[in-house]
C-alpha positions as CSV (number, residue, x, y, z in Angstrom):
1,X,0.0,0.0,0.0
2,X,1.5,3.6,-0.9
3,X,-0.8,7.0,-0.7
4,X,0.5,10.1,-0.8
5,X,-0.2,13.8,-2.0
6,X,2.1,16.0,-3.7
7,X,1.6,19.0,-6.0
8,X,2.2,18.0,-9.7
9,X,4.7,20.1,-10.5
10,X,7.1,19.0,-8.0
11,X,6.5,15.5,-8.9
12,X,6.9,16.1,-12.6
13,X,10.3,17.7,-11.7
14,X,11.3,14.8,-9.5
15,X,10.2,12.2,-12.4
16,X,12.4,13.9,-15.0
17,X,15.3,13.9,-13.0
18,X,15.1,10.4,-12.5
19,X,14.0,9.3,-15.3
20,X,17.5,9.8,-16.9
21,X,19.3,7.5,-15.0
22,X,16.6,4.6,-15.7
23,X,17.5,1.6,-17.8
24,X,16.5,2.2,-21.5
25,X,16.1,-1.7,-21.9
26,X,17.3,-4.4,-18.8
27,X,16.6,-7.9,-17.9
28,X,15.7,-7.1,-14.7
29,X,12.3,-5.0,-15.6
30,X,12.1,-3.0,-12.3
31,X,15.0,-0.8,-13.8
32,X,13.0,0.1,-16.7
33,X,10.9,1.6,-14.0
34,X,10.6,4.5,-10.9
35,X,11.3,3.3,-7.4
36,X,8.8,5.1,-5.1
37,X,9.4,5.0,-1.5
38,X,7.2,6.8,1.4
39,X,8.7,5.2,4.1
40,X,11.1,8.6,5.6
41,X,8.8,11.1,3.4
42,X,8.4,10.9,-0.7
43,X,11.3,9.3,-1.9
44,X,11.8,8.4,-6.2
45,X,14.8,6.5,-7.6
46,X,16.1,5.5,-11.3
47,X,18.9,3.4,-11.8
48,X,20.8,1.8,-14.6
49,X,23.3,-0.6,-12.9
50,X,25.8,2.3,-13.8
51,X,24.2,5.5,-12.5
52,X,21.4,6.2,-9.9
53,X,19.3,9.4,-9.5
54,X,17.6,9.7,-6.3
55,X,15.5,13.0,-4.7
56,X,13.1,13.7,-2.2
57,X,10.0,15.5,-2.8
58,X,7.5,17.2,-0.4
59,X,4.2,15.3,0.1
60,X,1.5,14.7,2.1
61,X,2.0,10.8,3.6
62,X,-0.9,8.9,4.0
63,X,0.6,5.6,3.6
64,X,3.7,4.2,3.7
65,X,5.1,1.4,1.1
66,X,7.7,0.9,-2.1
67,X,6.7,0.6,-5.6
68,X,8.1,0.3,-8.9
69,X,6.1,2.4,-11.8
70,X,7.0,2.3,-15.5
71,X,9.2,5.5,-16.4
72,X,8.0,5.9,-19.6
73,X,3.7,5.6,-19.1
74,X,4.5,7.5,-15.5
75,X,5.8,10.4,-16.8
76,X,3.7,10.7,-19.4
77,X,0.7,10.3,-17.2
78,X,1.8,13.2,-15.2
79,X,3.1,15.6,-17.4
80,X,-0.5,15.8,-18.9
81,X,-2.1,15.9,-15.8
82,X,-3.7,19.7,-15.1
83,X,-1.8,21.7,-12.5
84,X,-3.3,20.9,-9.1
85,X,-2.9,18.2,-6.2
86,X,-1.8,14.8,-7.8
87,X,-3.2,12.0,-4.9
88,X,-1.4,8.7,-5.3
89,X,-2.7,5.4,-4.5
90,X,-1.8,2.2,-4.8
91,X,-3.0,-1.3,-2.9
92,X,-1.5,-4.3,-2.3
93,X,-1.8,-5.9,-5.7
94,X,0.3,-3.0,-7.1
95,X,-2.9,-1.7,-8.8
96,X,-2.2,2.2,-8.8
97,X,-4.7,5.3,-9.4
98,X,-3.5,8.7,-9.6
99,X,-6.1,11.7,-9.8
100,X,-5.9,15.4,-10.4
101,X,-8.7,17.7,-10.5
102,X,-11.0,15.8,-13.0
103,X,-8.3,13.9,-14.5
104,X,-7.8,10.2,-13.1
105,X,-5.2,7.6,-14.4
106,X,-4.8,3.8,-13.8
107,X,-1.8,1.5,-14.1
108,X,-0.2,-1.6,-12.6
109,X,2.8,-1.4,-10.6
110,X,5.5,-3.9,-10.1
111,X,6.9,-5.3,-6.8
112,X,10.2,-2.9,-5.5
113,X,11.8,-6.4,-4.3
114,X,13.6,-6.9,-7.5
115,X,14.9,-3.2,-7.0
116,X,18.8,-3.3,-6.6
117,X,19.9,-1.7,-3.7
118,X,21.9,1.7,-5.3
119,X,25.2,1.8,-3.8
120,X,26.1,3.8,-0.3
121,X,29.3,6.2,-1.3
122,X,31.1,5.8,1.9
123,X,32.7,9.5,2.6
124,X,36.4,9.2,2.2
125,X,36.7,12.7,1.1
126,X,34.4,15.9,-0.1
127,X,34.5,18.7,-1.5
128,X,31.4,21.6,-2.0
129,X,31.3,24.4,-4.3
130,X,28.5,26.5,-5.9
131,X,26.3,24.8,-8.4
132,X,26.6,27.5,-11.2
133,X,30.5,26.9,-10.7
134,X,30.5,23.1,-10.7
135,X,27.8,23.2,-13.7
136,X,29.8,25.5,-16.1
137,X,33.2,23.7,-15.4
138,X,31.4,20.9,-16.7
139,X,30.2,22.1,-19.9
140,X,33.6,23.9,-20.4
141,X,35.2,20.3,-20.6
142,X,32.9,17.4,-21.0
143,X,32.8,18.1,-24.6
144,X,36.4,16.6,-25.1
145,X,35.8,13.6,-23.8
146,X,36.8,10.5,-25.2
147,X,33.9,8.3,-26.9
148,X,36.4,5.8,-27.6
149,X,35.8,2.8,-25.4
150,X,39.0,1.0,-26.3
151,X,40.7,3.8,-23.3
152,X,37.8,3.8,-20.5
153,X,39.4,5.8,-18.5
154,X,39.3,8.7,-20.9
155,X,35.8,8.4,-21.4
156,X,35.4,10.9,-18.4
157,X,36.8,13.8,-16.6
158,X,39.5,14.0,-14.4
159,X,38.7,16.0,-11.1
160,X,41.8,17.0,-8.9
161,X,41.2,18.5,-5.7
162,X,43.7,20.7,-3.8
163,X,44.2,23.5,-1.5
164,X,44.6,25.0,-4.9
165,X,41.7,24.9,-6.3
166,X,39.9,22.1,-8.6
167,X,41.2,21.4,-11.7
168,X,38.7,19.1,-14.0
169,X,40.8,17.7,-17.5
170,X,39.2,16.1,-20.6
171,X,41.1,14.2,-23.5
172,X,39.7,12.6,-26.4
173,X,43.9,12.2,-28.3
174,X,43.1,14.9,-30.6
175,X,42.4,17.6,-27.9
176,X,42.6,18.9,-24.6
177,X,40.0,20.9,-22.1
178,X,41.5,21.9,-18.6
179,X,39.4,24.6,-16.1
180,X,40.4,25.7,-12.5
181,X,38.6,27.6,-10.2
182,X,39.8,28.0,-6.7
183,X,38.3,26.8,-3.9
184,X,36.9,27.8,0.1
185,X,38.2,24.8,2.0
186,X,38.3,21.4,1.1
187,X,37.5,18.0,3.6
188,X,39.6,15.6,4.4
189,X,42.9,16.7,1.9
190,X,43.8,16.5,-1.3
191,X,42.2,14.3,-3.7
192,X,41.5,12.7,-7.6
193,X,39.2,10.4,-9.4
194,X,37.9,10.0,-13.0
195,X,34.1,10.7,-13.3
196,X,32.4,9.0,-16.4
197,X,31.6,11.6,-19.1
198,X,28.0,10.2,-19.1
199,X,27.1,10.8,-15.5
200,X,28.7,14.4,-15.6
201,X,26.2,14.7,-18.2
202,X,23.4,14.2,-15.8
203,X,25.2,16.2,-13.2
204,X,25.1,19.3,-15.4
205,X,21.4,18.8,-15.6
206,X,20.8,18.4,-11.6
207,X,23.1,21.6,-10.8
208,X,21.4,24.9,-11.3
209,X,22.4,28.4,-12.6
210,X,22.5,29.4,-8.8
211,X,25.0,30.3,-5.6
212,X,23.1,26.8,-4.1
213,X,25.8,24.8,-3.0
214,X,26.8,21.0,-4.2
215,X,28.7,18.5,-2.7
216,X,31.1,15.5,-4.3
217,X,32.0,13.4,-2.1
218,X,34.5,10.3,-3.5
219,X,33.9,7.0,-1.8
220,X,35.8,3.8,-2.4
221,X,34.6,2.7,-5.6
222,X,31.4,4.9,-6.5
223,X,31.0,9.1,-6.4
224,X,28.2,10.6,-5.5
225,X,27.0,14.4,-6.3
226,X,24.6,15.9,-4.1
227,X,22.2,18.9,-5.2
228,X,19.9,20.3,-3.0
229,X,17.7,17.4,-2.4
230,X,18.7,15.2,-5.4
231,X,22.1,12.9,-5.7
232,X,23.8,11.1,-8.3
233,X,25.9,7.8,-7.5
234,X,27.7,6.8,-10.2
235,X,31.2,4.3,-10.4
236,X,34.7,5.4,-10.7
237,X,36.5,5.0,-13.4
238,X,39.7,3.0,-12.6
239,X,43.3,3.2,-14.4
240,X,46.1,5.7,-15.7
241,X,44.7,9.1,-17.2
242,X,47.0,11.2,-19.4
243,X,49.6,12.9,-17.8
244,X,48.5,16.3,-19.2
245,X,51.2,18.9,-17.3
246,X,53.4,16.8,-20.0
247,X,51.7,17.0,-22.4
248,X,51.2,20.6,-22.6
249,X,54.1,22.1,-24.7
250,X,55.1,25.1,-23.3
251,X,57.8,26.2,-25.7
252,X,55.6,28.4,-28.0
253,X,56.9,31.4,-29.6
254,X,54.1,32.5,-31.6
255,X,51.3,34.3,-29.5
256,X,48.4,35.9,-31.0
257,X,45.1,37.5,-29.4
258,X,42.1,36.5,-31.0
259,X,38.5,37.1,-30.4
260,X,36.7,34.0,-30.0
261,X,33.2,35.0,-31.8
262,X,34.9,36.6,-35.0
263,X,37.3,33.6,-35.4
264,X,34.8,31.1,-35.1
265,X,32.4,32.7,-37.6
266,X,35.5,32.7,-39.9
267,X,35.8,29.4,-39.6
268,X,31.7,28.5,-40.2
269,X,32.5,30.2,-43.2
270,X,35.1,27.8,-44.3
271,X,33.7,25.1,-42.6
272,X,30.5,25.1,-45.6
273,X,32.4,23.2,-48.3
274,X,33.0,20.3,-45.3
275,X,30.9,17.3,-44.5
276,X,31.1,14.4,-42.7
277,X,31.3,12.6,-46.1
278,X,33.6,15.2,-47.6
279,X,36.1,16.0,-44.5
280,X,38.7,18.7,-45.3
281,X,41.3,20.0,-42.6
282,X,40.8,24.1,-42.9
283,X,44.2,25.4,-43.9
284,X,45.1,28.5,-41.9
285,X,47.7,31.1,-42.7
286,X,49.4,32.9,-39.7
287,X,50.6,35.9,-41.0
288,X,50.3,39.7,-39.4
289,X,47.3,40.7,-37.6
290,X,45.6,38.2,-40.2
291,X,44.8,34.7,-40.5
292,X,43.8,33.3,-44.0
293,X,41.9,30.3,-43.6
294,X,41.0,28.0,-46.8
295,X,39.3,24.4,-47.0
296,X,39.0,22.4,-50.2
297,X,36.7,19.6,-50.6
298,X,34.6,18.1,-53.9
299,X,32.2,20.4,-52.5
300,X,33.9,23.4,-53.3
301,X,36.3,25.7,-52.0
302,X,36.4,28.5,-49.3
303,X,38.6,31.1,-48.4
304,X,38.3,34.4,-45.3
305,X,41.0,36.4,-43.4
306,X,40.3,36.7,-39.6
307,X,41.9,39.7,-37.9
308,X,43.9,39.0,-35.1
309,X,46.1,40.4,-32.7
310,X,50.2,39.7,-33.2
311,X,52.2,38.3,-35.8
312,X,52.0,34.1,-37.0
313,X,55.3,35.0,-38.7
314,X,53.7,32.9,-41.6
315,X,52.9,29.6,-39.9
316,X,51.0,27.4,-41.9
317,X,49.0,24.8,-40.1
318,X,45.7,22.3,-40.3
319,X,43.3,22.1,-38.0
320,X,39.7,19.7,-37.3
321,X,37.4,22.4,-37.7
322,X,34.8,21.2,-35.5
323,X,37.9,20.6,-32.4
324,X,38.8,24.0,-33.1
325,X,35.9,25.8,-33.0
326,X,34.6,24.0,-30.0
327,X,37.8,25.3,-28.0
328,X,37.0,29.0,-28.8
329,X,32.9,28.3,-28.0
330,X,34.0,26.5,-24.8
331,X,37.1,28.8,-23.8
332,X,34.9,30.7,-20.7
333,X,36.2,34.1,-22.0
334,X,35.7,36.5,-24.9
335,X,39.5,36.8,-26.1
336,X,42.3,34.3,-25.5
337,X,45.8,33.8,-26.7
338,X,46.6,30.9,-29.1
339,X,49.9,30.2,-28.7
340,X,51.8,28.0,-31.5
341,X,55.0,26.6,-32.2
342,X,55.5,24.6,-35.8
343,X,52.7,23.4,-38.4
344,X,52.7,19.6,-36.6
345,X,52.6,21.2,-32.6
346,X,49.7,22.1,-31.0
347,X,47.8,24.8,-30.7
348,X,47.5,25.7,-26.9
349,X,44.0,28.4,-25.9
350,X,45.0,30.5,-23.1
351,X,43.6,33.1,-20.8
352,X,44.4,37.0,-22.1
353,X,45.6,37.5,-18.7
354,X,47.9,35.2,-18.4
355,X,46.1,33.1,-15.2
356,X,45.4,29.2,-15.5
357,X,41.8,29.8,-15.7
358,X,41.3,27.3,-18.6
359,X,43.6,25.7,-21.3
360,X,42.7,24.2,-24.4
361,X,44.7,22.4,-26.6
362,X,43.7,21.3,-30.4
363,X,46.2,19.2,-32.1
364,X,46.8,20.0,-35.9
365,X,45.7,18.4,-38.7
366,X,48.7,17.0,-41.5
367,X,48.8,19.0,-44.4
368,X,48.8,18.3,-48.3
369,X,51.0,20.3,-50.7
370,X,48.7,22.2,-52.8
C-alpha cells in the first residue's frame, strides 16, 4: 500500500530527473521503472546498474510502502495531468490510481523487491562548491571527452582536488579541455578520481544556474553528487589518465590575441564546403594581424581572413574544424591567446591575462602540398 499527496509540478520535476538514469532496456524489468518510496517522506529512484538518481520530494504521507512504476507511461501520465494536487494510490496488488482535478489515471505497478539496492558512497573525502560553478566547469570540458571505449578511463573527466583549487581535464587524443577555479576549503585533503563523461552529463542537468551549493563526495569505488535534495551515485573510473602537465608544450613562440566570436564565424564560413562525407582539414595562414583560412573539398572551395592580434610570422598549419571551434565556443572568455610553435605542434587556448583559468589544446591536422 502507498498514498501520498504532492503537487504536480514537483513530482513532474522529481520524475524527470530520474528518469534519466533509468535503464532504457534491462533484464531485470524493475529498472526500466521508478522506485517510489514513502517510508522517511516521498522518496523516487532510477537506476541503470551504472548510475542512480535519487531526490526527495514534499508530500503529504498517508501511507507508507515501495513501488516500482513504469518510467516511460508515468511520466507521461503526469506531465498531462492539469496543474493541481496529484493523490497517489496504490494497494497491495500494485494496482495504482493517480487523480488530479478531473483527471484520473490507472496502471499496474511492479513489486520494488527486485529493486537493486543503489550503492552507499562511503565518505572518504568531499568537497562543496556553488552549483553555477561546478555546472559550467562541466560544460567547459565534458565536450572533449573521449567516446572511444578501447581507453575507458578517458571516457570521463578528471577532477583533482587541492588546496589550490579544482582542476577538471578532458582528452579525447586529438584535444585537450583543462578549467580551474579556486576553492573555500576542502575535507579531508587532497584528492582525484575520473568521473564517467556520461554521468557528468546528468550532473550538469541536476546543478542549477545558482550560488546553491553542491557536494562530491568520493567513496571507495562509486562518487556521489549531491544537489539540493537530489544525488547522483555513479562508479569510478579505474586506471592511468594522461599525464596532461606533460603534455602541454610550453615552448611556443608565436602568441596571437584573437577574439573567439569573430574567429569562429571565420571558420563557419570555411567550414560550408565540409561534410562528414567530404572532410577537409581548414588550412590556416598565420601571418600579421591576419589569419587566412581556406578548406578544399569536392564540395567546393572556401577562403576568409580573420583579424587578429600579433604576428604568425607565416605559420601554416591544419586544424579539425569542429575541435577548433569547439575550444573557442567553450574557452569561458571572450579573447584568448593561441599560442603556437610549428605546423605539426599544437595549438594551446589560453587566458588573455595570463592566469590558468582554462587551457585548451587542439592538435593539428597534417597538411597536403597544394
Amino acid at each position: 500500500m502507498v498514498r501520498f499527496s504532492c503537487e504536480k509540478t514537483l513530482l513532474q520535476q522529481a520524475v524527470n530527473a530520474v528518469s534519466r538514469a533509468v535503464a532504457a532496456k534491462s533484464s531485470i524489468p524493475a529498472l526500466e521503472g521508478i522506485l517510489l518510496e514513502t517510508e522517511h517522506g516521498l522518496r523516487l529512484s532510477g537506476y541503470n546498474m551504472q548510475t542512480g538518481i535519487r531526490t526527495e520530494v514534499e508530500a503529504d504521507i498517508r501511507e507508507n510502502g515501495r513501488i516500482v512504476l513504469n518510467a516511460k507511461l508515468f511520466g507521461d501520465m503526469i506531465r498531462r495531468m492539469p496543474d493541481d494536487t496529484v493523490v497517489f494510490d496504490a494497494d497491495e496488488k500494485f494496482n495504482v490510481k493517480l487523480t488530479c482535478g478531473d483527471t484520473d489515471f490507472e496502471m499496474i505497478g511492479l513489486s520494488a523487491n527486485d529493486y537493486p539496492e543503489m550503492p552507499e558512497v562511503d565518505d572518504e573525502y568531499s568537497v562543496t562548491l556553488e552549483q553555477r560553478t561546478l555546472k559550467a566547469m562541466i560544460d567547459e570540458t565534458s565536450f572533449a571527452v573521449s567516446l572511444n571505449e578501447t581507453r575507458p578511463i578517458h571516457t570521463g573527466v578528471l577532477f583533482e582536488i587541492s588546496d589550490k583549487g579544482l582542476t577538471m581535464v578532458a582528452v579525447d587524443g586529438f584535444r585537450l579541455a583543462l578549467r580551474r577555479e579556486p576553492l573555500e576549503h576542502i575535507d579531508g585533503g587532497a584528492f582525484k578520481f575520473v568521473a564517467p563523461g556520461s554521468a557528468l552529463n546528468e550532473v550538469e542537468k541536476i546543478c542549477a544556474d545558482t550560488e546553491d551549493m553542491v557536494t562530491v563526495t568520493q567513496g571507495k569505488r562509486h562518487l556521489m553528487f549531491e544537489a539540493g535534495s537530489t544525488q547522483l551515485i555513479c562508479r569510478r573510473l579505474e586506471g592511468e589518465f594522461l599525464d596532461y602537465r606533460n603534455a602541454i608544450p610550453t615552448n611556443n613562440p608565436i602568441c596571437l590575441e584573437v577574439d573567439n566570436k569573430t574567429m569562429i564565424e571565420s571558420l563557419e564560413r570555411v567550414s560550408v564546403v565540409i561534410s562528414e562525407k567530404l572532410k577537409s582539414p581548414v588550412r590556416c595562414l598565420f601571418s600579421a594581424d591576419k589569419v587566412y583560412m581556406s578548406a578544399r573539398t569536392g564540395n567546393g572551395d572556401a577562403r576568409d581572413i580573420c583579424p587578429v592580434r600579433g604576428d604568425g610570422q607565416e605559420l601554416e598549419i591544419g586544424f579539425n574544424n569542429r575541435y577548433l571551434m569547439d575550444a573557442l565556443r567553450y574557452a569561458p572568455a571572450d579573447t584568448v591567446k593561441m599560442h603556437l610553435n610549428t605546423g605539426i605542434s599544437p595549438c594551446i587556448i589560453t587566458p588573455v591575462d595570463d592566469s590558468d583559468n582554462f587551457i585548451y589544446m587542439v592538435l593539428p591536422v597534417r597538411l597536403k602540398a597544394q
